[in-house]
Backbone as XML, in Angstrom:
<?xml version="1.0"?>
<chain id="A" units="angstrom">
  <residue number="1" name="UNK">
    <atom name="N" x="-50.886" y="32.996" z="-53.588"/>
    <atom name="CA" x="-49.881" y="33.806" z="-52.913"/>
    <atom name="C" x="-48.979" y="34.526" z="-53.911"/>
  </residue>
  <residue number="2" name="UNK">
    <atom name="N" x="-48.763" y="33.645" z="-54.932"/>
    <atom name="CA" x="-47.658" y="34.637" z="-55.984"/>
    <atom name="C" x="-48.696" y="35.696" z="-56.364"/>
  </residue>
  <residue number="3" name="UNK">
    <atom name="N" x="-49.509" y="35.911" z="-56.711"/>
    <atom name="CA" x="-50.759" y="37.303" z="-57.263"/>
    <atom name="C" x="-50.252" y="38.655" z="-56.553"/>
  </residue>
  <residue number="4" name="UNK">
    <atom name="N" x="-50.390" y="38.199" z="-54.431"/>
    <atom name="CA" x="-50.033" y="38.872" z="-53.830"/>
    <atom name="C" x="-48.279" y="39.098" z="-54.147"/>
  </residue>
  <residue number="5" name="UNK">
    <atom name="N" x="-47.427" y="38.849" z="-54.270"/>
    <atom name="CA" x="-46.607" y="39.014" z="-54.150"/>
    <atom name="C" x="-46.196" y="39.686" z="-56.030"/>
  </residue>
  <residue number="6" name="UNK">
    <atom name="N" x="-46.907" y="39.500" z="-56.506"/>
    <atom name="CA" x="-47.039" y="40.510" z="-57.774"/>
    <atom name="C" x="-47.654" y="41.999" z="-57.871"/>
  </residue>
  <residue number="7" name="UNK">
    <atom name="N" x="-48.448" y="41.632" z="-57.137"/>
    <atom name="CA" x="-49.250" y="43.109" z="-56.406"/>
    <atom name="C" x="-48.299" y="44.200" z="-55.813"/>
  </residue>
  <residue number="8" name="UNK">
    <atom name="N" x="-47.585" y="43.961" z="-54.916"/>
    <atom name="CA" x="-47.123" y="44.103" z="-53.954"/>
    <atom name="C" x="-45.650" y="44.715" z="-54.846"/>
  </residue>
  <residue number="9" name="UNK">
    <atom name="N" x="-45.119" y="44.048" z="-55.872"/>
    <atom name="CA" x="-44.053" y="44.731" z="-56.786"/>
    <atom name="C" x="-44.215" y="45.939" z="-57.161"/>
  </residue>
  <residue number="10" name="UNK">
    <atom name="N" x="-45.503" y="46.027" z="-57.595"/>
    <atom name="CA" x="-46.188" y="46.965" z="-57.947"/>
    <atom name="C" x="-46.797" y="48.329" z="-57.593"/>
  </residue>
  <residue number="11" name="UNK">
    <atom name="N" x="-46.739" y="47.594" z="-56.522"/>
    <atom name="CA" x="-47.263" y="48.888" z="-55.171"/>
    <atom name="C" x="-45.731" y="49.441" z="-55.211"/>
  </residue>
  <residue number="12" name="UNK">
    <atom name="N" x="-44.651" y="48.522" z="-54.908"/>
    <atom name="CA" x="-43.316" y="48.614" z="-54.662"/>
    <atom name="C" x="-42.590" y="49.965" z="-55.399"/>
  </residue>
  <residue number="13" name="UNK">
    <atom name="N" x="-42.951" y="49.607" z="-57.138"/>
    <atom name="CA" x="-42.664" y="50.308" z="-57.748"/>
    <atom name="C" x="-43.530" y="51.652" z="-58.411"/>
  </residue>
  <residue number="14" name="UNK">
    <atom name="N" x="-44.534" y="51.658" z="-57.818"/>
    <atom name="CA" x="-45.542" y="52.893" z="-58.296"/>
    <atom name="C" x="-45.375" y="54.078" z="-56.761"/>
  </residue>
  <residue number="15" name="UNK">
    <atom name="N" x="-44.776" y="53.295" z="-56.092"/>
    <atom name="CA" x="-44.745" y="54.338" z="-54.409"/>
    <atom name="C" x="-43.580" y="54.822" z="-53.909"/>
  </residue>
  <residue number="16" name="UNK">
    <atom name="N" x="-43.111" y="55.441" z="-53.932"/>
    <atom name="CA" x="-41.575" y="56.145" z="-53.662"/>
    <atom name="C" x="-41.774" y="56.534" z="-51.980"/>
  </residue>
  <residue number="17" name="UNK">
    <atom name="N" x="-43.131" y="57.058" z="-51.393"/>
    <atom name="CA" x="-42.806" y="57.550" z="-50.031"/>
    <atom name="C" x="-42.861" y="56.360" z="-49.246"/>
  </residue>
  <residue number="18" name="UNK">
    <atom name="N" x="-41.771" y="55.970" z="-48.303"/>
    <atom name="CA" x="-41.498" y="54.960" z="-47.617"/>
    <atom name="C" x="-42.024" y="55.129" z="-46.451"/>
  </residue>
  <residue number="19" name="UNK">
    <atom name="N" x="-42.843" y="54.551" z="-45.404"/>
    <atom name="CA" x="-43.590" y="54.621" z="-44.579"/>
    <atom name="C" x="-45.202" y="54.556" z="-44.749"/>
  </residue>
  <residue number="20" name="UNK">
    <atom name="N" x="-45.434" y="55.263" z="-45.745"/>
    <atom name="CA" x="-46.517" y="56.071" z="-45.923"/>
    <atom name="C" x="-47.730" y="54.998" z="-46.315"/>
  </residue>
  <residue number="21" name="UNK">
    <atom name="N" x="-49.059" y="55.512" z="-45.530"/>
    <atom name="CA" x="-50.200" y="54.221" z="-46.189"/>
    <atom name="C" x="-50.089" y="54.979" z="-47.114"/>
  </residue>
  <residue number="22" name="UNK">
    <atom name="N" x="-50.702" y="53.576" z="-48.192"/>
    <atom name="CA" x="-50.832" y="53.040" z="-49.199"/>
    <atom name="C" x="-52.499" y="52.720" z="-49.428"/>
  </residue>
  <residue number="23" name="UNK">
    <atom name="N" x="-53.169" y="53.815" z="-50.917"/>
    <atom name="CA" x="-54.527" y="53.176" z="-51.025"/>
    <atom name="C" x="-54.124" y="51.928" z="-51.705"/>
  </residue>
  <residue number="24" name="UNK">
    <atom name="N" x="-55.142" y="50.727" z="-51.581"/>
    <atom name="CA" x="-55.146" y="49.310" z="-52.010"/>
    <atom name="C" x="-56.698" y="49.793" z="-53.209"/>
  </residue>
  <residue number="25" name="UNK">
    <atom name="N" x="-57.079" y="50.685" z="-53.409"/>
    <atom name="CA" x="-57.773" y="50.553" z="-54.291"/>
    <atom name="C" x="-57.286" y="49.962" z="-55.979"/>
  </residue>
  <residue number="26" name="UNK">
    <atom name="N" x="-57.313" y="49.408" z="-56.343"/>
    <atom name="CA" x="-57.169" y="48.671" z="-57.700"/>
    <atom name="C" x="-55.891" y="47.660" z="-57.524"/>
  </residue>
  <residue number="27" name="UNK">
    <atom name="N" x="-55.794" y="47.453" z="-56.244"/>
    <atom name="CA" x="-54.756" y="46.275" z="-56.091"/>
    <atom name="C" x="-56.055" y="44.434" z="-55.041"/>
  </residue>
  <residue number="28" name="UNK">
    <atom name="N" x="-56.714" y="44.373" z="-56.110"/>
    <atom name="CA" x="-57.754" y="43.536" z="-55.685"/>
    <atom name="C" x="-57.190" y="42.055" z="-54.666"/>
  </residue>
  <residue number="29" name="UNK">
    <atom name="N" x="-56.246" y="41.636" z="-54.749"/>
    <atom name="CA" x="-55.563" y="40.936" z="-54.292"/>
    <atom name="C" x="-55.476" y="41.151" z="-52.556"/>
  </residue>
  <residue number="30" name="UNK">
    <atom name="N" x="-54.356" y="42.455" z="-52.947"/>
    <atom name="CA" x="-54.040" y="42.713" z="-51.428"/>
    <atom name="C" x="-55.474" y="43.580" z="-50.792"/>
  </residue>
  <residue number="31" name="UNK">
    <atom name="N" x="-56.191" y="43.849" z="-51.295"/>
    <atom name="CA" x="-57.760" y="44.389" z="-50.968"/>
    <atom name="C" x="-57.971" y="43.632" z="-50.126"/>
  </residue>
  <residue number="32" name="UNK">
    <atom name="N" x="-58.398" y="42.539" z="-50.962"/>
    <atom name="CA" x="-59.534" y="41.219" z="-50.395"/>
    <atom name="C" x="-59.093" y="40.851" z="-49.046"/>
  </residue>
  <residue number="33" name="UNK">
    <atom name="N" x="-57.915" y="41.189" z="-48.697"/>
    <atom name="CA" x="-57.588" y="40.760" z="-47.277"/>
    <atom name="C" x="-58.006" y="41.526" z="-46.710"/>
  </residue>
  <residue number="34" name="UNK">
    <atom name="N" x="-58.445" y="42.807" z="-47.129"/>
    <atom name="CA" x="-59.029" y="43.615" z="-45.715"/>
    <atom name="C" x="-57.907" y="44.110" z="-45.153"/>
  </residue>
  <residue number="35" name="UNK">
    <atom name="N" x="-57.117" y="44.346" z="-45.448"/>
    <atom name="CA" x="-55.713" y="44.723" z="-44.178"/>
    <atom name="C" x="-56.191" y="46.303" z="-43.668"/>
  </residue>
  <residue number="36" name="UNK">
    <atom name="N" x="-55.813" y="46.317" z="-42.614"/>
    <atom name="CA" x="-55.566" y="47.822" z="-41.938"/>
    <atom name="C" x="-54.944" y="48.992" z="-42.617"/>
  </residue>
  <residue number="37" name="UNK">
    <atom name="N" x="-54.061" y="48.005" z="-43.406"/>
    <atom name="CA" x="-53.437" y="49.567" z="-43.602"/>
    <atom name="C" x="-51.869" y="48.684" z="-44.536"/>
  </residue>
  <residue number="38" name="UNK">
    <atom name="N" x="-51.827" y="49.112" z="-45.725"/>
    <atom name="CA" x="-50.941" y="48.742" z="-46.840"/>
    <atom name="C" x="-49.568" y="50.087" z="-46.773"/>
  </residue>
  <residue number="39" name="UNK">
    <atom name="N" x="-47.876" y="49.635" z="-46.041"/>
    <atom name="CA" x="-47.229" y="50.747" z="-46.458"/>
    <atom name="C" x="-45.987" y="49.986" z="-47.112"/>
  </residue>
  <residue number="40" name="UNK">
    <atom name="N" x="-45.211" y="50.605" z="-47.449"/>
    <atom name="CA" x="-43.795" y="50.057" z="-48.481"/>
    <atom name="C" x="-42.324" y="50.715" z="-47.983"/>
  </residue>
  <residue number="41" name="UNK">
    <atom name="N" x="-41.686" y="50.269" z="-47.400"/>
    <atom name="CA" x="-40.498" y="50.520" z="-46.991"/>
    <atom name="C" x="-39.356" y="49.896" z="-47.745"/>
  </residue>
  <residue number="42" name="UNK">
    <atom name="N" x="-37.957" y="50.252" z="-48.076"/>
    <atom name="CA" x="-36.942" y="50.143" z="-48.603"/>
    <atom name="C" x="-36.788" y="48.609" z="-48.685"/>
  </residue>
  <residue number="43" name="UNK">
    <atom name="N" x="-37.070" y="47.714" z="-47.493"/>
    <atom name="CA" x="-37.205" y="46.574" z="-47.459"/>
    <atom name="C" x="-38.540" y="45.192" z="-48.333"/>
  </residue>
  <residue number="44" name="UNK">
    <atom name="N" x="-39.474" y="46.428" z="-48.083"/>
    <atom name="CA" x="-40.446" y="45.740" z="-48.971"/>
    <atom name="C" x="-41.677" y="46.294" z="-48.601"/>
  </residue>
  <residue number="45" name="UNK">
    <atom name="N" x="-42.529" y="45.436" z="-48.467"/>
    <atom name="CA" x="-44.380" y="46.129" z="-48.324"/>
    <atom name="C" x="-44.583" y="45.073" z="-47.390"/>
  </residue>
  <residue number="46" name="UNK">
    <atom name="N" x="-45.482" y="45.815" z="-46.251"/>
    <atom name="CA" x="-46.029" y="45.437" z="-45.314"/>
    <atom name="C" x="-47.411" y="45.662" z="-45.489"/>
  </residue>
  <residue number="47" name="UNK">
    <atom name="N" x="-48.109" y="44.461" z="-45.293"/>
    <atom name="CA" x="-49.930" y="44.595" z="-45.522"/>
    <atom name="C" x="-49.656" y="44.055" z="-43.969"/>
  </residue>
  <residue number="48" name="UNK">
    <atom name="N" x="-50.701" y="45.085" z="-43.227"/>
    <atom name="CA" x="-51.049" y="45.044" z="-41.844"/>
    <atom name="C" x="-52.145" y="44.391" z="-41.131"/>
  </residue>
  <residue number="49" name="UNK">
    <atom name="N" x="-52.440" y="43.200" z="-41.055"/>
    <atom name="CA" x="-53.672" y="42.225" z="-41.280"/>
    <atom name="C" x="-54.198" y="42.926" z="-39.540"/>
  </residue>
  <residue number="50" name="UNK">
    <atom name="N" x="-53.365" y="43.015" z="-38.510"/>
    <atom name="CA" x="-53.917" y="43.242" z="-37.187"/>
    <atom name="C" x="-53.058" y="44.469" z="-36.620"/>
  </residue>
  <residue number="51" name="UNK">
    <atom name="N" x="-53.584" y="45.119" z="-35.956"/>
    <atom name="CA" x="-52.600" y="45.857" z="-35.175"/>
    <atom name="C" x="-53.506" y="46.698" z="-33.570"/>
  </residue>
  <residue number="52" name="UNK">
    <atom name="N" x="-52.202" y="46.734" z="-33.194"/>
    <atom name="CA" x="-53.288" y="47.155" z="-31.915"/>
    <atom name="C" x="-51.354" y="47.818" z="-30.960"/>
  </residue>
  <residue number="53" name="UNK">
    <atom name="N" x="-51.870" y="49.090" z="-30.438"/>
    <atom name="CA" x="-51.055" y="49.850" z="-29.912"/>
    <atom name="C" x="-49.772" y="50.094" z="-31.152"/>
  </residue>
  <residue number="54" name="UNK">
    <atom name="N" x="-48.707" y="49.352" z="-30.109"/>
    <atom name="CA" x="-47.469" y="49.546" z="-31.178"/>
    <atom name="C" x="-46.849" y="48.363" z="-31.824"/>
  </residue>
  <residue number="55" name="UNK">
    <atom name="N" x="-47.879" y="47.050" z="-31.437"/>
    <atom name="CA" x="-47.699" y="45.842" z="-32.128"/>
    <atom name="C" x="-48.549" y="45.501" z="-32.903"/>
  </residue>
  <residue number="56" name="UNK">
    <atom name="N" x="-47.963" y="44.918" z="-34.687"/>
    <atom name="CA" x="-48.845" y="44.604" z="-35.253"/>
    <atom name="C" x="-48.537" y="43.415" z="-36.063"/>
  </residue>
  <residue number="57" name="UNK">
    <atom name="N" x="-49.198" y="42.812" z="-37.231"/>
    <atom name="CA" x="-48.883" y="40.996" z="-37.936"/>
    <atom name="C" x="-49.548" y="41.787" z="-38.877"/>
  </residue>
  <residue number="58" name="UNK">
    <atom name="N" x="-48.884" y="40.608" z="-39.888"/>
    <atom name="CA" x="-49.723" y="40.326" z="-41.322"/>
    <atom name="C" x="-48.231" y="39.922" z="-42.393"/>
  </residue>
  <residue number="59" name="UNK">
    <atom name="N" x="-48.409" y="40.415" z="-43.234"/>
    <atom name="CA" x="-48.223" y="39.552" z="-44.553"/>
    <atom name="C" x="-46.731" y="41.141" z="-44.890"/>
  </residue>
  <residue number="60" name="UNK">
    <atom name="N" x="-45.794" y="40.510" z="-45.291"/>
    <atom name="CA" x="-44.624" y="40.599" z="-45.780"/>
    <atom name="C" x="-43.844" y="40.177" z="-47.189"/>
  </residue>
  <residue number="61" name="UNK">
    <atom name="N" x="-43.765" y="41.197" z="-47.793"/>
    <atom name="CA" x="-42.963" y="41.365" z="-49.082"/>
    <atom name="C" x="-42.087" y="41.625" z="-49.646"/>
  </residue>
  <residue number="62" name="UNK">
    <atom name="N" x="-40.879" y="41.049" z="-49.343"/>
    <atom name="CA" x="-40.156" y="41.310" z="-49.360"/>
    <atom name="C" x="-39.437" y="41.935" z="-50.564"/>
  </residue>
  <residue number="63" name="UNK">
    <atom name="N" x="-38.686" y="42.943" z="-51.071"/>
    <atom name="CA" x="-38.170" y="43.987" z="-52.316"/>
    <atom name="C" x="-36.877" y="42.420" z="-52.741"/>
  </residue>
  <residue number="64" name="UNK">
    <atom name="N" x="-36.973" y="42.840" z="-54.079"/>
    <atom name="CA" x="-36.058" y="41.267" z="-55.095"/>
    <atom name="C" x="-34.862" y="41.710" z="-54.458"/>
  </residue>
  <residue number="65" name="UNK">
    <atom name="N" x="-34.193" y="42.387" z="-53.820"/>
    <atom name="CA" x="-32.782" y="42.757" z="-53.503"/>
    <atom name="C" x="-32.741" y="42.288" z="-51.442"/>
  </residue>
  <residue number="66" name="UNK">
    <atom name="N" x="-34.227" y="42.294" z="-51.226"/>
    <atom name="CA" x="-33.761" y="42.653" z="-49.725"/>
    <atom name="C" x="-33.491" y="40.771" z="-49.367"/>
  </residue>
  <residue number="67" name="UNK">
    <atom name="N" x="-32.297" y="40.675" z="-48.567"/>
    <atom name="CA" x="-32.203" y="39.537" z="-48.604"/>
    <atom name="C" x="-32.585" y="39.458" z="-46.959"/>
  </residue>
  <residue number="68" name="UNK">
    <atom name="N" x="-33.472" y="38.256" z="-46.241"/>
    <atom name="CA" x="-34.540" y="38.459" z="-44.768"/>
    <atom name="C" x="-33.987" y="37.137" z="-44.154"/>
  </residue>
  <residue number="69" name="UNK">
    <atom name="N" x="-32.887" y="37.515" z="-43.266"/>
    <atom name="CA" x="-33.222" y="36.320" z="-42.362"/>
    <atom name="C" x="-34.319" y="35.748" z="-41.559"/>
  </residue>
  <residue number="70" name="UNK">
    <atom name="N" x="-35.395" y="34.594" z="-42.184"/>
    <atom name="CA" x="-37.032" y="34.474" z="-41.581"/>
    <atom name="C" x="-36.785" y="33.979" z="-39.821"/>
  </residue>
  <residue number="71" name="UNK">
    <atom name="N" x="-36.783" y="34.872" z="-39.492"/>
    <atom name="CA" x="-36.309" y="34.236" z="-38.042"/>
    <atom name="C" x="-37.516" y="34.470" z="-37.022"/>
  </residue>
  <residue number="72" name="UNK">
    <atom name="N" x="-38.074" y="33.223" z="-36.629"/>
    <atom name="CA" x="-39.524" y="33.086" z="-35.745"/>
    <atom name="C" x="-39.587" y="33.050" z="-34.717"/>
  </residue>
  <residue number="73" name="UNK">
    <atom name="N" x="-38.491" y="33.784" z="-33.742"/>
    <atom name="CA" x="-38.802" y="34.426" z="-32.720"/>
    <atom name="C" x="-37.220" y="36.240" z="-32.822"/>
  </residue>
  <residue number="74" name="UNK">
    <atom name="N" x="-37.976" y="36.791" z="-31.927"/>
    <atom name="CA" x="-37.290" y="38.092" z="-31.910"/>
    <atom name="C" x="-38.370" y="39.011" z="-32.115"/>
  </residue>
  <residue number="75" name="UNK">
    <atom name="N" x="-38.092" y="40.069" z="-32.378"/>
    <atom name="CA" x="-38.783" y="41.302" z="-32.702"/>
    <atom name="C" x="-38.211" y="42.099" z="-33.515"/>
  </residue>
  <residue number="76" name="UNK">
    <atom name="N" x="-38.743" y="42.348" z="-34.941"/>
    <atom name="CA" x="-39.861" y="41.620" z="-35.313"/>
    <atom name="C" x="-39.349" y="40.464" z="-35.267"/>
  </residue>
  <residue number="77" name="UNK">
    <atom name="N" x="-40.846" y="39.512" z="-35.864"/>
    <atom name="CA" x="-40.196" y="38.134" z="-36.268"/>
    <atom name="C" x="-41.088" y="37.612" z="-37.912"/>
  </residue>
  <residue number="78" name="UNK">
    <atom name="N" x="-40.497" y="36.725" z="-38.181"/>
    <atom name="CA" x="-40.781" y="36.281" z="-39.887"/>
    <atom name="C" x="-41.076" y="35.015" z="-39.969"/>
  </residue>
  <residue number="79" name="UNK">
    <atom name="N" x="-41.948" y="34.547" z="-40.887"/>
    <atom name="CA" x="-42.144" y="32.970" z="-40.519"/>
    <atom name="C" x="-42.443" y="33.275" z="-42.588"/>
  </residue>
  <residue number="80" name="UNK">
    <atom name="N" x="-41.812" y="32.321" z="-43.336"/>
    <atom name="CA" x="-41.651" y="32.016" z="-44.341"/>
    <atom name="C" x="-42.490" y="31.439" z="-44.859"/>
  </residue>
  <residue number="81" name="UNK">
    <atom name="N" x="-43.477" y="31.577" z="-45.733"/>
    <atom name="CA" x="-44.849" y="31.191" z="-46.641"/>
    <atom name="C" x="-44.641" y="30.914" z="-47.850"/>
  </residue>
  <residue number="82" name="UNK">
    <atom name="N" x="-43.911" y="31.573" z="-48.772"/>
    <atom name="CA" x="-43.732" y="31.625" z="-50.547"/>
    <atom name="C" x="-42.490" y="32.125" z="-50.568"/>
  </residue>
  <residue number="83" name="UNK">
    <atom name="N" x="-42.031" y="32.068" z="-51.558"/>
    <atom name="CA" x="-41.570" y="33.077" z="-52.519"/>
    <atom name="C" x="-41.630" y="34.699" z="-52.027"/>
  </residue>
  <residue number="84" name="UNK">
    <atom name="N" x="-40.195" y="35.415" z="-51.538"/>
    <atom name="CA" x="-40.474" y="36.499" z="-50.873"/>
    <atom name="C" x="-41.727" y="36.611" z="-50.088"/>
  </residue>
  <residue number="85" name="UNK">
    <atom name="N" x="-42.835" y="35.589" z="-50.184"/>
    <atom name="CA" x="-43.561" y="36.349" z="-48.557"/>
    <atom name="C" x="-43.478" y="35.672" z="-47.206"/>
  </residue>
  <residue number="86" name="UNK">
    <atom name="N" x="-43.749" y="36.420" z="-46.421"/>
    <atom name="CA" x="-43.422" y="36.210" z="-44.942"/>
    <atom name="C" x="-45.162" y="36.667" z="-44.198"/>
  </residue>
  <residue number="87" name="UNK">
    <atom name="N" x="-45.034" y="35.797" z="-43.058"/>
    <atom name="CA" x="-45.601" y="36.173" z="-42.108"/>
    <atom name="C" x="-44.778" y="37.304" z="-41.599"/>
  </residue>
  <residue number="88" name="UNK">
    <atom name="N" x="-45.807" y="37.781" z="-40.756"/>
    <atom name="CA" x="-44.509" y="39.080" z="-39.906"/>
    <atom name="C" x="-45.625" y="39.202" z="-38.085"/>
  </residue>
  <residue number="89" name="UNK">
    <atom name="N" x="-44.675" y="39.614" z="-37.305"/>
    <atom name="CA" x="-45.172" y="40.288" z="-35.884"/>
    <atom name="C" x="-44.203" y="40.694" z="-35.297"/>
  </residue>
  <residue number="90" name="UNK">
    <atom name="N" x="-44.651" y="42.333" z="-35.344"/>
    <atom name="CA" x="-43.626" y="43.075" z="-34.404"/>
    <atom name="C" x="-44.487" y="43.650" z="-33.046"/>
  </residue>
  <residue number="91" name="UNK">
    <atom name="N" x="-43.979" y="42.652" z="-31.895"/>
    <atom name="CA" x="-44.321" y="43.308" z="-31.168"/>
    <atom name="C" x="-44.052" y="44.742" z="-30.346"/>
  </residue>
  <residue number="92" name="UNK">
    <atom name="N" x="-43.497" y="45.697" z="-30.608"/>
    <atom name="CA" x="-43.222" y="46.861" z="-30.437"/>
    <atom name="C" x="-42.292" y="47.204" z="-29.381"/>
  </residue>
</chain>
């Protein structure tokens, strides 16, 4: 999990447009998961493991400054794994 969450700095700091997918080509880590779709917001990087309409899950990264209350129910919601990462599901 720390690899991913090294990856993910990286993406952090090589990507300035916030929203925007993200190729995962040469980030082998967050690859291997297969995610839908890799984007990076002010808060951190979202790898999108499922999504369907306007709700989606996966894996959460949080930026060294963003401080996340992991709170496991609401919308979204966060469920705490490592070191800055999170589960995530926003149901929309």
């Amino acid at each position: 999990m720390e690899s991913i969450t090294k990856e993910a700095d990286t993406v952090m700091s090589t990507n300035s447009l916030l929203g925007v997918e993200i190729d995962t080509t040469g980030y082998s880590e967050i690859s291997d998961l297969n995610p839908n779709k890799v984007y990076v917001t002010k808060d951190g990087v979202y790898i999108v493991l499922s999504s369907m309409f306007v709700s989606e899950s996966g894996l959460f990264v949080s930026a060294k400054t963003f401080d996340i209350d992991a709170v496991e129910s609401g919308d979204p919601c966060y469920k705490f794994l490592a070191d800055r990462l999170y589960q995530y599901k926003i149901k929309g």
